[in-house]
N, C-alpha and C positions, 0 to 999 in steps of 0.2 A: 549403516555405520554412523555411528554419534562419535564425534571429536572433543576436545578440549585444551586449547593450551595456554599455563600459568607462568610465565616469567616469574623468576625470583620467589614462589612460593616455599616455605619450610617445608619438610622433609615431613610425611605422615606414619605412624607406625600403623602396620598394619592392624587390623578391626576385627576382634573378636565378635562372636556373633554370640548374643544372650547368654552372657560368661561362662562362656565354654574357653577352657584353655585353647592354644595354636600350639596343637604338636607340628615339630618341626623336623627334619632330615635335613641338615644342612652340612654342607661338603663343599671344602675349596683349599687352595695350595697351601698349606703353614698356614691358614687364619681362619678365626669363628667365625660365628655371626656378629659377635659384639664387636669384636677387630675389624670386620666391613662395616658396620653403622658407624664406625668412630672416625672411618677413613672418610668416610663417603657421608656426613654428618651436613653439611652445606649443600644444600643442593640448590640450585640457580635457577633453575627451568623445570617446568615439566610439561607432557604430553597424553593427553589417556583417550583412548577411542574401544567401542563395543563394537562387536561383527557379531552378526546373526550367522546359523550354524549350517551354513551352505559353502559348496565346494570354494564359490568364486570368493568368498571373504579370506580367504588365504592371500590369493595376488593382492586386493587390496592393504591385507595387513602388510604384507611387504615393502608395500608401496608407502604406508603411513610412518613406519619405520625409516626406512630408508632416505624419505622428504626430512622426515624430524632430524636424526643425526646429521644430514647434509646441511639443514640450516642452522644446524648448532654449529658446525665446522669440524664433524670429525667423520672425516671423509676416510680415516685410518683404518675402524673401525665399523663401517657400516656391513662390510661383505658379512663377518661374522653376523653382526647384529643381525642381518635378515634372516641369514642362516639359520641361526637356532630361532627365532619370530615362527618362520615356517613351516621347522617341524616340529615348535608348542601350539602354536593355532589349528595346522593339520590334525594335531590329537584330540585339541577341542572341537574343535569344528567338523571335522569329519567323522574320525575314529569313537568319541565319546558321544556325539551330535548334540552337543551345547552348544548356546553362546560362549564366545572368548572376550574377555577384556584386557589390552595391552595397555601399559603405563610406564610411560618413559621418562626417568629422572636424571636432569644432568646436573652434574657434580662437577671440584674443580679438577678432579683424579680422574673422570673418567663416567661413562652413563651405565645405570641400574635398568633391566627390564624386566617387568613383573606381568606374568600372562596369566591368566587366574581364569578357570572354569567351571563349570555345575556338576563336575560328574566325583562324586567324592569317595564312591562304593570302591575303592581299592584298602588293602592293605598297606596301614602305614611301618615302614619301615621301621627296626628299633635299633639307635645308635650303636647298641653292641657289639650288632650285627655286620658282619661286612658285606656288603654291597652288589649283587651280582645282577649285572644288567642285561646278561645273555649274550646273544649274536650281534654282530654288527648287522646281519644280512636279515635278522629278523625286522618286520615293522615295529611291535611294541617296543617301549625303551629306547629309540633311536636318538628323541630330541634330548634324554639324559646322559646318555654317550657324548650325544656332542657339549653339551655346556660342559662334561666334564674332559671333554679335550681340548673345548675354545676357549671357556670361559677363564677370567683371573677365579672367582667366585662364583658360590651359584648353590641354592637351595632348594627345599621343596615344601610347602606349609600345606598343614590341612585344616578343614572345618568340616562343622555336620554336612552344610552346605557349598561350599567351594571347595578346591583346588588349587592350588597357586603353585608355579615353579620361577624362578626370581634368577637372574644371571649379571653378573658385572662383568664390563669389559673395560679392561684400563688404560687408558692414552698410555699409545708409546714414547718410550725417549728419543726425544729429535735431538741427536749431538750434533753440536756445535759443527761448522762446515763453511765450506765456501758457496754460493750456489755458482756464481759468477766473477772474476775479478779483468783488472787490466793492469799493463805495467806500469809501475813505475817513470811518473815524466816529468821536463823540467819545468818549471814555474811558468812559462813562458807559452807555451804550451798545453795548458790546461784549458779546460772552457771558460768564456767568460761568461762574469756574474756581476748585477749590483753588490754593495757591500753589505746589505742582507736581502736575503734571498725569499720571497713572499711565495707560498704555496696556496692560491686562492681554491679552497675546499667550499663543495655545492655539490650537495644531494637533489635532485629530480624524483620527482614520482610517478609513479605509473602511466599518468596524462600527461608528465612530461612539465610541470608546472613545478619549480623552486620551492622547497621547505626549508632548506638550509642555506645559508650566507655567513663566512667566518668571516673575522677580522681582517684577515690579507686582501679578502677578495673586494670588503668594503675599501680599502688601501689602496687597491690596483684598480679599479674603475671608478671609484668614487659613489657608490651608491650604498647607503643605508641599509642595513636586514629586511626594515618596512618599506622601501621602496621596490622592492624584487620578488618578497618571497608572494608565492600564488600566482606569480607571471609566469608564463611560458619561457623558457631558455632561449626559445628561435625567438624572440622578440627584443632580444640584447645580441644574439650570434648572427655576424656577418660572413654567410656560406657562400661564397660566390661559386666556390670549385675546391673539392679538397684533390690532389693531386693522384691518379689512381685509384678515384671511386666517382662512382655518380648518382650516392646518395647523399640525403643534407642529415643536418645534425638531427632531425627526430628518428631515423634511424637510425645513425650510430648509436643513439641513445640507447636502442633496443636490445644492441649488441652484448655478448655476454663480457667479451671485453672489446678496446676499442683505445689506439694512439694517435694522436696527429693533430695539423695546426688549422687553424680557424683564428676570427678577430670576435673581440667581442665589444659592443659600441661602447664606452662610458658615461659618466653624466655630461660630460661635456661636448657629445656627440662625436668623440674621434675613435677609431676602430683603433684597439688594443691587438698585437697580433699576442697568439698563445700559443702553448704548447700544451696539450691538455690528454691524459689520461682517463677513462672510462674504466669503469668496474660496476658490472652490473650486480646487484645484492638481495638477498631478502630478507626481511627481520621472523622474529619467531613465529606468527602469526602467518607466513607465509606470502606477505604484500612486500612486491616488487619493488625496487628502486634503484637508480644510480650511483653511482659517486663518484664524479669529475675534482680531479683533481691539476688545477690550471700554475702554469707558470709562463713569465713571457719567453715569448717565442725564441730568442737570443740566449733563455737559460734554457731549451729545451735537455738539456743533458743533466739537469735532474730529476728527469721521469723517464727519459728514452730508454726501452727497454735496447741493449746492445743485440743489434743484428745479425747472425751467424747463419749465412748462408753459403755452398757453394758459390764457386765463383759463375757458370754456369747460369745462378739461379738469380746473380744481384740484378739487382734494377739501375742499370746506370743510367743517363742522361743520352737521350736518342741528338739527333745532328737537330741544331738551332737552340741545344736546350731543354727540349722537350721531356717532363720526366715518361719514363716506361710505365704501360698499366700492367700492375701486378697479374693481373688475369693473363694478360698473355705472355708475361715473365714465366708464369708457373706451368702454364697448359702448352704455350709455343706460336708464333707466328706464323700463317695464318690458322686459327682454331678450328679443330673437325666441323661438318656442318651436320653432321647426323650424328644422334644421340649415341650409338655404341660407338663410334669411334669419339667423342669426346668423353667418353666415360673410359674406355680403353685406356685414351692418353692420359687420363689424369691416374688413373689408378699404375701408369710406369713413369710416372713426374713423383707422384708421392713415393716410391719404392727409391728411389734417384734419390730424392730432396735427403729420406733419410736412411740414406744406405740399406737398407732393408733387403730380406729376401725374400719378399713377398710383398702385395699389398691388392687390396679387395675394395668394392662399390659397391652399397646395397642401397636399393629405392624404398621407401615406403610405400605402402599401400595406402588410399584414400584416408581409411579409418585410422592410420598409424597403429592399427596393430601388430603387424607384420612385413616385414621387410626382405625385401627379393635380389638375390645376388644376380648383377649386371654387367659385373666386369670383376675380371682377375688375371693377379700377373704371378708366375713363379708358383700356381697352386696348380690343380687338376681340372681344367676352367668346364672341362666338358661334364665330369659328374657335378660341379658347381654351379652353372646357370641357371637360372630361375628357381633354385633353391629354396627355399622361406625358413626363416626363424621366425617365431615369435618374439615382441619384443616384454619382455617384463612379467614372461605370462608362464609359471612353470618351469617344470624341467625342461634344459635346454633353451631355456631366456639368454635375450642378448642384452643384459638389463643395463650394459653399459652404454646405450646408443643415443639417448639422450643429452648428454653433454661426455664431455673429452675423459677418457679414462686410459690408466698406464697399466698395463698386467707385466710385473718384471718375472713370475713364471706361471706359466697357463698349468705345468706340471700340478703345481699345489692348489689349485683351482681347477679342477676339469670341468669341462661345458660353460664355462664363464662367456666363450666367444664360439659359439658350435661351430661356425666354420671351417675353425681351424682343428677341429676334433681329426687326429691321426695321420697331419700332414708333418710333424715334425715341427712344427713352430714351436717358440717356447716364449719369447716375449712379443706382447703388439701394445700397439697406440691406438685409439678409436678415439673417432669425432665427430660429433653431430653435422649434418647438412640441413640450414634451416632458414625457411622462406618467411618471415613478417612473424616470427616466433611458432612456426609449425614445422614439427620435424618432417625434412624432406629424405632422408639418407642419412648415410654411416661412413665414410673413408676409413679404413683401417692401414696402417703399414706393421711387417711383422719380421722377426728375426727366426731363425734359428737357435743362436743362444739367448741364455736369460740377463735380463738385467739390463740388456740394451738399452733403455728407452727411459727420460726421465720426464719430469713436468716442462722443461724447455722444448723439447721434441713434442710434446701436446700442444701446446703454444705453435710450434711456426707449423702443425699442419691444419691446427685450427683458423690459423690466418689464410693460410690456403684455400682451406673450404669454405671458410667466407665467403673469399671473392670469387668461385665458382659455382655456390647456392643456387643464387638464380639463374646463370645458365643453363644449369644443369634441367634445373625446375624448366625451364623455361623452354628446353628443346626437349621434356619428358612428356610436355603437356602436346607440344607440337607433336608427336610421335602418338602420344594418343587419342588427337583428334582426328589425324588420320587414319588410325586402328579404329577406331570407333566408324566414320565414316566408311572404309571398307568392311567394316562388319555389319554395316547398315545393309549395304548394296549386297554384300551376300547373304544373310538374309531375307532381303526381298527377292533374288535371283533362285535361293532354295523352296521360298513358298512356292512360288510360281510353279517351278517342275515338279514339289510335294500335291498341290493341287494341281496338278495336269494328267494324273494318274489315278482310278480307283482299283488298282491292280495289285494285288499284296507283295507279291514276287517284285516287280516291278520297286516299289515305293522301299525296301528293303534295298533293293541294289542301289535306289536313290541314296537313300540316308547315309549308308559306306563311301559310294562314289563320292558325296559330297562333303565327308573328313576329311579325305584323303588327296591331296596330301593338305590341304587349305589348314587341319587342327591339329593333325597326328599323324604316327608312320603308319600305324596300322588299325585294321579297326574290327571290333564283333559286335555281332546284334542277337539280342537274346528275345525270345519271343515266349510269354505265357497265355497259353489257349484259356483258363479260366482260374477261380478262385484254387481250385483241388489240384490244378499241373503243377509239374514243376519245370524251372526255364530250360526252353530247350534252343541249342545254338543254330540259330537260323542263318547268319551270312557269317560271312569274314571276307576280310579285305586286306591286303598289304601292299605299297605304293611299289616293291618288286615283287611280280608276279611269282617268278620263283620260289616265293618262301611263303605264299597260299595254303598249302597243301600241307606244308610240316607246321605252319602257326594252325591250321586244322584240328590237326593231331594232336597237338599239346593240349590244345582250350577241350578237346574232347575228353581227356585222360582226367580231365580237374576240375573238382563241384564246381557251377555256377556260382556266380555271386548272388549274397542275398537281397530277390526284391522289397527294399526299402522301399519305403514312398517318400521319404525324408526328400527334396528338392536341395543339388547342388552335386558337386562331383565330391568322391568319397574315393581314398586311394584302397586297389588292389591287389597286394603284395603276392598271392597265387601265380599269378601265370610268370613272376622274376622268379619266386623261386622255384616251380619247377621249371623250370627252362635249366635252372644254374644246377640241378639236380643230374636233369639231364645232360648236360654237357660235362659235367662230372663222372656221369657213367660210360660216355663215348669214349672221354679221355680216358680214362683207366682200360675200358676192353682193348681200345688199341697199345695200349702199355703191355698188356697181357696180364692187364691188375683184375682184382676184384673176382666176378662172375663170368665167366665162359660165353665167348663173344656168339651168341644163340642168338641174332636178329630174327623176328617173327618179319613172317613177308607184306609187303606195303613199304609207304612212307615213313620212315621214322623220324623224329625230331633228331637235327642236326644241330652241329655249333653254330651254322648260320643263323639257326632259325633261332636258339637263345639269345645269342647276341641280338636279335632283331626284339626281342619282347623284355630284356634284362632289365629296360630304365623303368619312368615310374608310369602305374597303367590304373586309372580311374575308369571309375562306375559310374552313370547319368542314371537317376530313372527315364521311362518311359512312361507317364502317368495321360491318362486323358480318361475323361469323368467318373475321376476321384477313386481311378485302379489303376496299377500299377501294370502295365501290358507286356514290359518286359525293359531292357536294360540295354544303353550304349556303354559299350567299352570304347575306350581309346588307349590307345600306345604309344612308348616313345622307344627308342631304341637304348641301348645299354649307357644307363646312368647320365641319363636327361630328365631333365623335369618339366613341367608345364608354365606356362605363364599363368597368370591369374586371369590378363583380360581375355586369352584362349579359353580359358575354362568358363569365365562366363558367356563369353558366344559360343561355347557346347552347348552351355543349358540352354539357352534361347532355338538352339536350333532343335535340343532334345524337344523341348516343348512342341513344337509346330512339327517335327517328326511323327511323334507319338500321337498326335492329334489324326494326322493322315495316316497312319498305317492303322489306327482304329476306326477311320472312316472308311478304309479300302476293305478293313475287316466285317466293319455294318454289312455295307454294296455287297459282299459275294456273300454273304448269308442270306440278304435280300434275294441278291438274283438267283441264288438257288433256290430259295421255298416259291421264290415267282415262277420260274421255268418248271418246278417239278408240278405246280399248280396247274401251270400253261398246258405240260403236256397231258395233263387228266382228260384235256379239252379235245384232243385228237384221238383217235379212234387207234388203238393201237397197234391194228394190223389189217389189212384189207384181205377180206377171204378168197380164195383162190375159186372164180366161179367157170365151172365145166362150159367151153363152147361161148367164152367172154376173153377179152382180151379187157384189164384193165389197168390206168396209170396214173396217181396224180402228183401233181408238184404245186406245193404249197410253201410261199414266201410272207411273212410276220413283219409288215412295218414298223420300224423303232428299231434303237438301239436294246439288245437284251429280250425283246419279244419274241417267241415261240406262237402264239396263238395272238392271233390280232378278230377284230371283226367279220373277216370273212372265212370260213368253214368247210367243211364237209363232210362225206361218212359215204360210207357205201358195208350193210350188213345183213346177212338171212334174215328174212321173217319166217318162213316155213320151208318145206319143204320146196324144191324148186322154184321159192318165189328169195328175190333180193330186193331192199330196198334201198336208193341211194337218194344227195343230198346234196347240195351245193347252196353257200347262203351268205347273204352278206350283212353285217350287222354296223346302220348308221355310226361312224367313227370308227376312232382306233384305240387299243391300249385295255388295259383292265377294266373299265365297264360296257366296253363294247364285249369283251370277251368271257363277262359274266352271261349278258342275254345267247353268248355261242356256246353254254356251256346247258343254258336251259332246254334252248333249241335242240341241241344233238341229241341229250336224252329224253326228252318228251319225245323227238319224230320214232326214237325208237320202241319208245313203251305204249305210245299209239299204234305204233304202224302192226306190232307185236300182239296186241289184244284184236287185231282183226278189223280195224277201220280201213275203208281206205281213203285215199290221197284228198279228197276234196276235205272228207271228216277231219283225217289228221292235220289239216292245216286251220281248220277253222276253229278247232279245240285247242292246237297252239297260240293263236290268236287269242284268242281269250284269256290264257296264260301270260300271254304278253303283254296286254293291257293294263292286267291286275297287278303288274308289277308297282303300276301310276309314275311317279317319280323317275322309279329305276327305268323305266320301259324306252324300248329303242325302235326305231323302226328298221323294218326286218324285211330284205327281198330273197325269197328261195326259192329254188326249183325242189321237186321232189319228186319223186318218180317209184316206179314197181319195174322190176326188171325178169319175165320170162325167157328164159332159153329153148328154144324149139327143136325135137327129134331131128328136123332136116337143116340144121345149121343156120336157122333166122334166130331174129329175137325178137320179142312182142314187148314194149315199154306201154306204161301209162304213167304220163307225167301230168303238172299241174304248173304253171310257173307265175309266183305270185309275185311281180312287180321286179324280176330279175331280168336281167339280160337270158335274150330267147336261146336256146340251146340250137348248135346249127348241126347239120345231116352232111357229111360229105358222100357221096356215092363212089363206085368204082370209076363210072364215067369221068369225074372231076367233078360235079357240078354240088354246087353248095344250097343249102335253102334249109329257112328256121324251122324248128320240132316241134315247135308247141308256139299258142296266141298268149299275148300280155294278158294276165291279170291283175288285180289289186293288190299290193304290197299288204303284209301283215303289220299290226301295232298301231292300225290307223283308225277302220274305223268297226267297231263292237259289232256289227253282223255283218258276215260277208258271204257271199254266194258264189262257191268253186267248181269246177270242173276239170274232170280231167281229158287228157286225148290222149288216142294210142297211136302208135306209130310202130313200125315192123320193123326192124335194121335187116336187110337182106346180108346174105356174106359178101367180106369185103366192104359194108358201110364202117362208114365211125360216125358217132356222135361225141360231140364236142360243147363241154359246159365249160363255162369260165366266171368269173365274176367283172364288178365294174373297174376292178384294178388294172383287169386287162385292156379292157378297152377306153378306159378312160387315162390312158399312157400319153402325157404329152411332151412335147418340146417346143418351147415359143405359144404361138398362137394354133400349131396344130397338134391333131389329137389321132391316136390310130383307129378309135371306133369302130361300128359294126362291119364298115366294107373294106378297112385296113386289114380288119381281125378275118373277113371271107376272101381277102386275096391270100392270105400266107398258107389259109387251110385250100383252096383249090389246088397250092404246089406238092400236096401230102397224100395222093393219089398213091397206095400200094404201102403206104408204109405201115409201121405198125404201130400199137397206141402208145408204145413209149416213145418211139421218133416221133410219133404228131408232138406227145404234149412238151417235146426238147425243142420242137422247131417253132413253136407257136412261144417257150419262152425264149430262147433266144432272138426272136424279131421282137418281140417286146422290149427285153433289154437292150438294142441295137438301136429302138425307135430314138432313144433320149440317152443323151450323156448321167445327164443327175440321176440319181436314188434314187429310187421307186416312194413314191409318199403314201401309195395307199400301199394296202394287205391285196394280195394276190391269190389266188385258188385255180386250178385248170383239172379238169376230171376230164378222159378221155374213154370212151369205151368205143372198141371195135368187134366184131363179130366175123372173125376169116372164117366160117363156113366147116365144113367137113371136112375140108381138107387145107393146112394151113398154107396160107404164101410161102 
């Protein structure tokens, strides 16, 4: 936007473009165009600024408008003026998508605005013709309706290339009036005064440094124009204490206005007392300034504005003298010490002060965009808190919040003050709350009937809000360093249990658990499996368990929200109104209204459960590595709103939610393709062998392992021949259980092509070597298992660098199966044998690996003779009792977790006839 503003320039006629005539449509009450140029012939000021053809250069034009006519002074006329501004720059700038340019001429009647655009392809109207601008409810033709309902005047010009529609609006007549008077008093009685009365006039600027010095002031201190002006004002004002504040004069300076006494030194060094009025001003150009207007302190009663306040409300003199500070004249002795109750009381001191039947407190937000209701008296405070209007931004602007403004009927203005949209108010008072010149809040006080409320009633509650700015500011910031602070620690308290979990189920009941109630009444979690799902309702939560089931119900009946990735919360009007849908339909079946009370069987949505979902209900994404995984909903109950600092510690916890339930998502796709990989590695059914008795129990060290380093297998090679397998592979975890994956099937595709046991281990070996890198060292027994007509069995095992397989007899007596050999993966030739051994009926042989026996606790270990006393008690049992008793003393040996992988293969041989 390019600006420009020309004090005092003549009046330009509009510019034909490469003498082409300006056809004109021009329409206004009883007068031409030449009868507006004649009126409006002087024009004193002007203003012009360009807006490029985007949405947001609307607010700004409004804004350009509305600063120009307030610093010209016609505060009379601005509402209009913005009014039609914004729905001629709307046309340009959105509807035609041109550049707009506004021009603002002020005259001594009254200010000219000319909004002129690029888009000139319309038909030009022809005088004859009358005039038809359609609908009111239509878009197009809207901002010609209005000039011709606002405007005194107002036109329309065309060119090849521009557009222009042009509107006057004409200062109203101020008749004559009283604003204020007093009665009638006797001579004697009057204030006193020298016998002339000196009005020491001094302008300040911005930094607070002297430009002005009249005659008086030169009179009454004794100082020169050139000896003052460029000085600072606190460099002559003697502030020791102004009574009832505990600011010095550079901030009253600030003030928009500003009464009271202070000294000011003279040339002669003796402090002058004053009585000095502040009006704070700006010139056309927009640059700030003062204007102190001083008298002595003794004539104060020709600037004192007269004070009308309840009695209630005066400030008298406390016991010794002492004057009363305003602040706690107006708020009450002693003052709330938490923010909603000092905003409470002030918002039923201002409804008091001016008899009002109503009155409101709204905070600003950091950015001053938006403003959040905090406290209210005499309104619906429950659909009211936390509320937001925008301030100045659009439909539904609270555009008066920046400085004091009178609405005498809100009827002929709707949405001027949205708060009070369909409470029945009909006049309010609004006034800024402002800390070192930054808008902090809004006080409003409001009537019922119109007219209430004039520029006096602005005044005493702007002096109000003065003196409770920085309180207010001051216990808002306290309030939210504490909010901040406990939204820190919860925060940290929410990682911790989000990372204490990779469980998806789990980390879902976290996320709910931890809204509730800490953000919201209720809460749902929307989960999207991939790019092509769509969201499906995974939890819900409500802080009364009773009404789980029917907020179920409802969120079930009604599309999902759409996953955005957009970051931030995003309101979701769905689940209020079908709630309010439903509870519509309960009411009438039970009236006997409507449709025939036919309940389908289950849960149905209750009035409970609307009322519990009716207020307002936002969307979070769930985002982590740039997708959108699914969506926190939060709730409030019927006609509640959210705070802003809650809404920003949702997203913060969205964030770090979304991150863990994507990371609990990773881990079980993980541990699935692990585990279903693991079990490739086990053999997936041990065959049922005729006159064998067999059993193994196999334990997987690690969290999530199925297959660890040590092995086994037991499978046919031919016909009444089996071969089995027990092995243990140096370490644990996936590359130990890569070489158990090589091992299982090479013993079997060796033992299969007809080698035996010494061969098939030495042709593993070699396979194991050549792995180089990958390679592990490997102890296994391996063995050929014969079943004998007369109930023996004939084994030839081989055992290379395993633990010896032990023989239990019927006797009891224990003794190892096979001699140590060389471990596999050590060294490139190796020289095997194997040995036979018979298992008579009634032996067992008993394989296990080193997890078994290398079981310890402390300094002891259960080992080979720990591992032959438990099997000497297994005398008669059978091979699934041996290998339950051999792990149960195992686990019994040591309280800790097994650290190795375990394996135990058990074979028994009961004979012809079973025990």
């Amino acid at each position: 936007m390019t600006t420009g503003l020309h004090p005092g320039e003549a009046p330009q006629e509009p510019r034909p473009t490469d003498d082409q005539p300006l056809p004109r449509q021009e329409v206004g009450r009883g007068s031409s165009h030449d009868e507006n140029r004649t009126r409006s012939s002087v024009i004193t000021a002007r203003a012009a600024a360009s807006f490029d053809p985007v949405s947001r250069s609307v607010a700004t034009a409004r804004s350009f408008v509305r600063d120009t006519l307030q610093g010209w002074g016609f505060a009379d006329i601005v509402d209009d003026a913005v009014v039609l501004t914004s729905e001629l720059v709307t046309n340009a700038v959105v509807h035609a998508g041109t550049s707009a340019d506004v021009l603002c001429l002020r005259s001594e009647d009254g200010v000219r605005i000319e909004v002129a655009d690029r888009y000139p392809e319309r038909e030009i109207p022809l005088q004859s013709s009358a005039i038809n601008m359609g609908s009111p409810d239509r878009e197009g033709g809207r901002g010609l309706q209005l000039c011709a309902a606002l405007a005194g005047h107002w036109g329309v010009e065309y060119t090849p290339t521009h557009k222009q529609v042009w509107f006057q609006l004409d200062l109203p007549d101020r008749p004559v009036g009283t604003r204020t008077a007093g009665p009638s008093l006797p001579a004697d009685l009057l204030p006193l005064a020298d016998g002339r009365v000196r009005v020491a006039v001094v302008q300040i600027d911005r930094t607070g440094a002297i430009n002005a010095w009249n005659e008086d002031a030169e009179e009454l201190f004794g100082y020169a124009p050139d000896q003052v002006i460029g000085k600072p004002l606190t460099d002559l004002a003697a502030w020791p204490h102004t009574p009832g504040t505990s600011t010095g004069v550079a901030e009253a300076l600030q003030l928009s206005r500003w009464e009271g006494s202070y000294g000011i030194r003279d040339a002669g060094g003796r402090v002058t007392p004053v009585y000095a009025s502040h009006l704070r001003v700006r010139d056309t150009a927009g640059e700030p300034s003062t204007v102190c207007l001083l008298v002595r302190d003794h004539e104060r009663a020709v600037l004192q504005t007269p004070i009308r306040v309840p009695s209630s409300d005066s400030s008298g003199s406390g016991e010794g003298g002492q004057a009363t500070d305003p602040f706690e004249v107006f708020i009450g002795s002693p003052a709330p010490d938490d923010l909603d109750g000092l905003l409470q009381r002030t918002v039923e001191r201002a409804r008091d002060m001016l008899d009002g039947d109503s009155a409101f407190l709204l905070l600003a937000t950091d950015d001053e965009t938006e403003l959040e209701v905090r406290a209210s008296t005499g309104l619906p405070s429950a659909r009211q808190r936390f509320a937001r209007v925008p301030v100045e931004a659009g439909p539904g602007r609270y555009g008066s919040a920046r400085m004091p403004a009178v609405h005498d009927d809100l009827a002929a203005v709707p949405g001027a003050v949205p708060l009070l949209s369909g409470t029945g108010m009909r006049s309010v008072v609004t006034v800024p709350l402002k800390v070192e010149g930054r808008l902090t809040g809004s006080l409003g006080v409001a009537a019922e009937a119109a007219s209430r409320y004039s520029n006096e009633e602005a005044l005493r509650l702007q002096f109000a809000a003065d003196r409770i700015a920085l309180a207010v500011e001051s216990a808002r910031l306290g309030e939210l360093e504490r909010l901040r602070r406990g939204s820190l620690s919860f925060l940290v308290e929410a990682s911790d249990l989000l990372a204490g979990t990779l469980d998806r189920d789990q980390t879902l009941a976290l996320m709910a658990q931890m809204t509730i109630p800490t953000l919201a009444t209720w809460c749902a979690v929307y989960t999207i499996a991939d790019q092509a799902s769509d969201p499906y309702l995974s939890y819900v939560l409500h802080e009364d368990e009773d009404l789980i089931d029917g907020l179920k119900a409802l969120l079930s009946k009604i599309a999902p929200p759409e996953p955005i990735p957009t970051p931030g919360a995003r309101v979701w009007t769905a689940p209020a109104e079908a709630a309010h849908r439903a509870a519509l339909r309960t009411s009438m079946r039970s009236l006997g209204l409507g449709e025939p009370a036919t309940v389908s069987s289950g849960i149905g949505t209750t009035l409970a459960t609307a009322s519990a979902v009716g207020g307002e209900t936002v969307v979070l994404p769930l985002v982590a590595r740039n997708r959108v995984i699914g969506m926190l909903t939060l709730g409030k109950p019927t006609d509640e709103h959210f705070r802003q600092e809650i809404l920003e510690l949702a997203e913060d916890l969205s964030r770090r939610a979304a991150l863990a339930l994507d990371n609990a998502r990773l881990y079980s796709e993980r541990v699935a393709i692990s585990q279903s990989l693991q079990r490739s590695l086990l053999p997936p059914e041990l065959p049922d062998i005729e006159g064998v008795e067999v059993e193994v129990i196999y334990r997987a060290a690690g969290e999530g392992n199925e297959v660890g380093g040590d092995f086994y297998d037991l499978f046919p090679i031919r016909d009444g021949a089996y071969g089995f397998a027990i092995g243990d592979v140096c370490g644990t975890g996936p590359e130990a259980a890569a070489v158990t994956g090589l091992a299982r099937h090479a013993l079997r595709l060796l033992a299969r092509e007809g080698y035996g046991g010494p061969a098939v281990l030495e042709r593993l070996n070699s396979a194991i070597i050549d792995e180089g890198a990958r390679s592990r060292f490997l102890t296994l027994l391996y063995g050929e298992l014969w079943p004998q007509e007369d109930g023996s069995a004939v084994l030839k095992v081989v055992c290379a660098g395993h633990p010896l397989p032990l023989r239990l007899r019927q006797d009891g007596t224990v003794e190892p199966a096979a001699e140590p050999q060389p471990l596999l993966g050590v060294m490139e030739d190796l020289e095997l044998y194997e040995q036979t051994v018979t298992l008579d009926p009634g032996d067992v042989l008993l394989c296990v690996t080193d997890g078994v026996t290398e079981r310890r606790e402390g300094t002891r270990m259960l080992g080979d003779d720990g591992l032959t006393e438990v099997l000497t008690t297994c005398t008669g049992l059978t091979a699934g009792a041996v290998a339950a008793r051999v792990m149960r003393a195992v686990e019994r040996f040591a309280s800790d977790a097994p650290s190795d992988d375990m394996a135990i293969l058990a074979m028994r041989v009961p004979g012809l006839h079973k025990d």
